[in-house]
N, C-alpha and C positions, 0 to 999 in steps of 0.2 A: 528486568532483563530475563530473560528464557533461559533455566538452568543449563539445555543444550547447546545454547550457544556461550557461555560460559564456559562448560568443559570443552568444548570444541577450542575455544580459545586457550584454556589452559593446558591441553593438547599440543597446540602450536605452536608453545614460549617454552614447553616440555622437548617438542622437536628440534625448537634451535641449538638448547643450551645443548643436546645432545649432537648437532652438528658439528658444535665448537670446539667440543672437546677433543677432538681429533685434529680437525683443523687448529687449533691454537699450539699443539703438541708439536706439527710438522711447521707451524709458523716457530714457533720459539725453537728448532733446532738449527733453524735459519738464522735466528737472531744470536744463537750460541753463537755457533761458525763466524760471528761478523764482530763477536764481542760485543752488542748492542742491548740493552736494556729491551723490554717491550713499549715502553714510552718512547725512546731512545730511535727506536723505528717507525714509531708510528708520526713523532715529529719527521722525522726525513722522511717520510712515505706523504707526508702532507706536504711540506716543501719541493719536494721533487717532484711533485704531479700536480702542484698548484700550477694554475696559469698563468697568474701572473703571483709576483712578488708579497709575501704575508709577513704579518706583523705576529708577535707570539700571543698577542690576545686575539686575534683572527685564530689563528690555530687552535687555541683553548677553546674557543665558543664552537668549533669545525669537529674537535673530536671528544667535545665535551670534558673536559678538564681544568682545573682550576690555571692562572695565568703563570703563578709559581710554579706548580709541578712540568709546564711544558718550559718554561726559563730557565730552569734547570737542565732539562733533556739538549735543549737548543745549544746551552754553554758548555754541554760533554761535547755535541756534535761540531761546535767549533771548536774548542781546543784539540777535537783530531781531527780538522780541516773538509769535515764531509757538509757542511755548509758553512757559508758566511753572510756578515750583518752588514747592514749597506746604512748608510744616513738614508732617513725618510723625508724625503722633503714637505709630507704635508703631517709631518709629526716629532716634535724635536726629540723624544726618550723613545719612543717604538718605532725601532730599527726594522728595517724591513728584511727577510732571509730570505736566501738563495740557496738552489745546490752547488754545490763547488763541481767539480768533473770528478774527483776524490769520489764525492757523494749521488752521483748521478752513475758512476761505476758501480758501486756498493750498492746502491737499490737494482740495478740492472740484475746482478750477481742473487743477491737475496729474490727478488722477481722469477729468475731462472732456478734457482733454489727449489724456492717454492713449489713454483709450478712440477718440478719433477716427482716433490712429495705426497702433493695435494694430486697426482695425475690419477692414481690408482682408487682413490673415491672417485673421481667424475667422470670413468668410463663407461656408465654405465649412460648415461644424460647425454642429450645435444644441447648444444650451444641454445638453442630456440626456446627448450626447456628451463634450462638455468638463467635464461633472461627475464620469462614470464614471473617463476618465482620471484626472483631477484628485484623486477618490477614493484608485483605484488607488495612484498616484506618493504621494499621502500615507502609505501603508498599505508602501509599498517604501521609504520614507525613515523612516518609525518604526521597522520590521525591522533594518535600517542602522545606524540611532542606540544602539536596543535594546543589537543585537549587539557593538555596538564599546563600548558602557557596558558591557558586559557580562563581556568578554574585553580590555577595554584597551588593544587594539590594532586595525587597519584586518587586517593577513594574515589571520591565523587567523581571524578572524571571517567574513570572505567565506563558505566554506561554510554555514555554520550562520545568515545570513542570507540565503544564497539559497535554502535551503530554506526558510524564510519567505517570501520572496518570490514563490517558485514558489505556492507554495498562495492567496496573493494573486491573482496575474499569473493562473491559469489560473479565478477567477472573470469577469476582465472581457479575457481575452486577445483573443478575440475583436473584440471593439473596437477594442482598441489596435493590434492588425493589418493592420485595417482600416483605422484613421484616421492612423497613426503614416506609412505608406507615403505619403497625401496631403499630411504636413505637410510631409516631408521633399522630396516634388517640389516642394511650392510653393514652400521655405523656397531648392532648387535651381535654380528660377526665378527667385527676387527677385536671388541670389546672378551669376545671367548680366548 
């Protein structure tokens, strides 16, 4: 692999962590306000925008977490009634969850939350823009996933996912060039 497309890559995975950190800051002061865990939301965030009905090992494998740590989250979230467990009929111990109205309030609230914290980074961006990345980053994190289910391990896969990647990245590069340089001063501005 071409050491420039390497650092180009390690550029990228530099860009996000430095996206999140802000963003996870205005998500967790949502999740203060609501007294919820960041698991604790992120199961209800899964439950309430599921389409249909989930089991907690569907969720675990959905946000990537082991089946205990999301069985835990699920039996905070039920014992303060922001969802509940139904019998599964095609499974006699994995219950399937729902949001409660409790819990479909609460994501609503956190959702609006959010969005009022998170407004002041994405003025800068159209909607058209933040879709292409967003596109993009899903299409380099399936390559990623692919490749590492694929070959069992994170080494040896890097190559044979960057050339996925590349062929991705070089439909919407362009953009991401362009936009990724503004997030990262802005994100170097909040940071002063």
């Amino acid at each position: 692999m071409p050491m420039a497309k390497f650092k180009e890559f390690v550029g990228l995975v530099d860009d996000i962590e430095r996206i999140q950190r802000p963003y996870r800051a205005a998500v967790g002061a949502v999740q203060e306000e609501l007294d919820l865990s960041g698991m604790e939301m992120s199961v209800l965030s899964a439950v309430a925008e599921a389409g249909t009905p989930m089991t907690v090992p569907q969720i675990g494998r959905r946000l990537g977490h082991a089946r205990q740590v999301v069985q835990r989250s699920a039996n905070v979230l039920i014992g303060r009634g922001l969802i509940e467990a139904r019998d599964n009929p095609d499974h006699k111990r994995a219950v399937l969850l729902f949001p409660s109205k409790n819990g479909v309030a609460a994501k609503a609230r956190a959702d609006e939350r959010a969005e009022e914290l998170v407004a002041p980074f994405l003025e800068p961006f159209d909607a058209d823009t933040l879709a292409e990345i967003s596109r993009t980053m899903r299409a380099v994190r399936a390559a990623l996933e692919a490749a590492t289910r694929e070959l069992g391990t994170i080494g040896p896969t890097l190559e044979a996912a960057t050339r996925d990647i590349h062929v991705t990245l070089a439909e919407t590069g362009q953009t991401i060039a362009r936009e990724l340089p503004r997030i990262r001063a802005k994100l170097e501005e909040e940071e002063r």
